[in-house]
N, C-alpha and C positions, 0 to 999 in steps of 0.2 A: 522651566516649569514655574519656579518661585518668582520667575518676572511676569509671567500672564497672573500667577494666581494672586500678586500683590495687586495689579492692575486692576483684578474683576472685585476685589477687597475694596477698592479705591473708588469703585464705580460703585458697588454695594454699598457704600458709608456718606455718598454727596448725593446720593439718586432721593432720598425725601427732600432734601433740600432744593432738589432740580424739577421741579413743579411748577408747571408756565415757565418755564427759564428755556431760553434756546442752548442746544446740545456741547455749545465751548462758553457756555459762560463761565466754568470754574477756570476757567485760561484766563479768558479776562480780568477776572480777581485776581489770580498769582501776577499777573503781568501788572494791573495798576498797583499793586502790592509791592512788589518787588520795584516798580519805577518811581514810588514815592520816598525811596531809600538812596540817597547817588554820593555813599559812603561805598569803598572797596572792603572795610569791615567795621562793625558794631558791636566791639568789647568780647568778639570772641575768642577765645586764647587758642590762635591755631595759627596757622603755615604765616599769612598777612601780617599776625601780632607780631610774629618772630620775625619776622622782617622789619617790624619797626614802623607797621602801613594800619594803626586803630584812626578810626573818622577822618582820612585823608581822602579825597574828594577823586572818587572813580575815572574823573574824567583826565586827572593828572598824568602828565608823558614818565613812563620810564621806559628804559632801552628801545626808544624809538615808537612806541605803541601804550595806548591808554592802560591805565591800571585796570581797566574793565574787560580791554582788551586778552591782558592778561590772565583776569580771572576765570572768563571762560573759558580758556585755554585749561588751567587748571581745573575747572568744573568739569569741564568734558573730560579730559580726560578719568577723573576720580568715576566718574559716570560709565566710560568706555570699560574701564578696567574690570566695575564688576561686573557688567552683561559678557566679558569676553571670559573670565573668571567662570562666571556662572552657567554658561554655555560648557564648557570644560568640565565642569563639576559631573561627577559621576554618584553623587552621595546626595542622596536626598534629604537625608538627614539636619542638612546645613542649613536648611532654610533662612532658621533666625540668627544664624552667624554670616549669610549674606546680608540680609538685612541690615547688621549692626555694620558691617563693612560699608554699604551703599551708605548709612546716615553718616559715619564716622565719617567716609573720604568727603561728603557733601558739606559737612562740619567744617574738615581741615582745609579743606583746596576751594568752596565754596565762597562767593564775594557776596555782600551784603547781607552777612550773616550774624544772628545775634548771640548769646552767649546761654540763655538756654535752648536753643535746637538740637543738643545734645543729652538731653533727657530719654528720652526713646532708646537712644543705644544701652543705656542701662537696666531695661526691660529685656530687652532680645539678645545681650547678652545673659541676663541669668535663663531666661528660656533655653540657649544654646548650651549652657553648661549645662543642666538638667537631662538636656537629650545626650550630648556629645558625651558627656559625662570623663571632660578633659579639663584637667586642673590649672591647667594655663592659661584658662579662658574664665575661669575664676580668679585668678591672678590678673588677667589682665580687665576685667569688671571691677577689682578691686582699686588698680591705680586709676583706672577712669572713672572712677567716682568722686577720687579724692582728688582730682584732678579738676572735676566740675564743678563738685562743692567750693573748691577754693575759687573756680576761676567767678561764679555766683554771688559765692560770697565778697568778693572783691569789688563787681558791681555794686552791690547794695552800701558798698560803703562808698564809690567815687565813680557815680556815672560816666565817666570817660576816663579810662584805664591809660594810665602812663606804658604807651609801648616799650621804654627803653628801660623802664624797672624791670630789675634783675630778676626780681619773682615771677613777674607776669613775664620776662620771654621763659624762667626754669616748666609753668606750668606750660607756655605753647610749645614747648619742648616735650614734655612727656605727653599732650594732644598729638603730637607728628606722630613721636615715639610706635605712642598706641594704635596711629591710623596702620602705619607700616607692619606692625606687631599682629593688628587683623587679618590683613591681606596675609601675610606668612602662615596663622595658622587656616584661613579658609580654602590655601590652597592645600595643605598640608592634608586636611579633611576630606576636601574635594575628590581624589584620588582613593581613597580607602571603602571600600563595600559598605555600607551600614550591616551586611552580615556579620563583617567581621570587628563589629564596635560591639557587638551583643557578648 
């Protein structure tokens, strides 16, 4: 349900914008959008940073297949995980702790990604905590904040981020941390009645 009702959110937020425009032209723009970037990442402190892979050129071989090749690999899956997740889900309640899952895994496992696209997850997080009204989930809002901020604030001071500084893989370290920390508690969630969260 929370993937149609993000969807019809999605079409309700681009539809004044879509006025004379033919019905996939918002594709078009993610698509020349995203092909005008042919970096496997952009300063984002996640799965790619800790790898040691900040502005290395998508089209480079590693184990046999393009680093692009690879990222969609890991996109799709962070993609597959919540729809099979969220399909499973028995609590409605979750909503904005799918949510922050879907942005989070798109964040960490996502190629050509920049380093505030993790902004949003810090909204649907404190919405989930609010509902869920589960401490963990304020704890872990809490290290992804300070985790952004730094990795943000590091930007503004050296437009391309030293992947092999020790700080910047500790921050893409607690981005993985947190991706995996999500998924644990949404499943966690998933499972449990919102009767019995009252």
């Amino acid at each position: 349900i929370s993937f149609f009702s993000g969807a019809a959110l999605f079409t309700l937020l681009i539809l004044p914008f879509s006025i004379g425009m033919p019905w996939y032209w918002i594709f078009e723009k993610y698509a020349s959008t995203v092909g005008s970037y042919d970096y496997i990442n952009l300063n984002a402190c996640n799965l790619f940073m800790l790898l040691g892979l900040n502005w290395i050129k998508n089209s480079e071989i590693r184990a046999g297949f393009s680093l692009s090749f690879w990222g969609y690999i890991s996109l799709s899956f962070s993609v597959i995980f919540y729809i099979v997740s969220d399909f499973i889900n028995k609590n409605k309640n979750t909503i904005f702790l799918g949510g922050a899952l879907l942005m989070t895994g798109i964040f960490t496992l996502g190629i050509k990604i920049h380093e505030r696209y993790l902004f949003p997850v810090l909204a649907l997080l404190i919405f989930s905590y609010i509902i869920l009204k589960d401490k963990r989930i304020l704890l872990l809002f809490l290290i992804t904040s300070i985790s952004h901020f730094l990795n943000i604030g590091l930007v503004l001071f050296n437009p391309y981020l030293p992947a092999e500084n020790i700080f910047v893989k500790l921050i893409s370290l607690a981005t993985v941390a947190g991706y995996i920390w999500t998924g644990s508690l949404f499943l966690k969630h998933a499972f449990i009645s919102p009767r019995k969260q009252v």
